[in-house]
C-alpha positions, 0 to 999 in steps of 0.5 A: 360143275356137272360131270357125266360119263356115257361111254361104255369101254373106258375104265375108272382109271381113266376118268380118275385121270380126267378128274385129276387133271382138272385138279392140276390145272386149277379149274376146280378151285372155287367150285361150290359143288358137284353133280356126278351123272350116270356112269351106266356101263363104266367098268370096274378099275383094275383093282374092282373100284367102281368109277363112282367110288373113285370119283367121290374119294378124289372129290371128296377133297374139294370139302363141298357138297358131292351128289351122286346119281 
């Protein structure tokens, strides 16, 4: 699975909410890795947590291998 994010106004709340709901839906289940792209742009949560931040602790679960960048 590849991800990627090229806008530049949406928060990392919102991409965490994207991830999470391939969770929910299960479409992540058997994935044998994942490939997170360039979040140039993206906006600090909130609470200053970066999208990359968010998105390799969510990931992280999954137990397979996580590249960055």
């Amino acid at each position: 699975m590849m991800l990627q994010y090229l806008g530049e106004t949406e928060a990392a709340a919102a991409v965490e909410g994207a991830v999470g709901d391939l969770f929910h839906s299960g479409r992540l289940r058997g994935v044998a890795g994942v490939v997170l792209g360039g979040f140039t742009g993206a906006p600090p949560g909130a609470d200053g947590v970066s999208v990359e931040q968010v998105l390799a602790e969510r990931l992280g679960r999954l137990g397979v291998p996580v590249a960055l960048g």
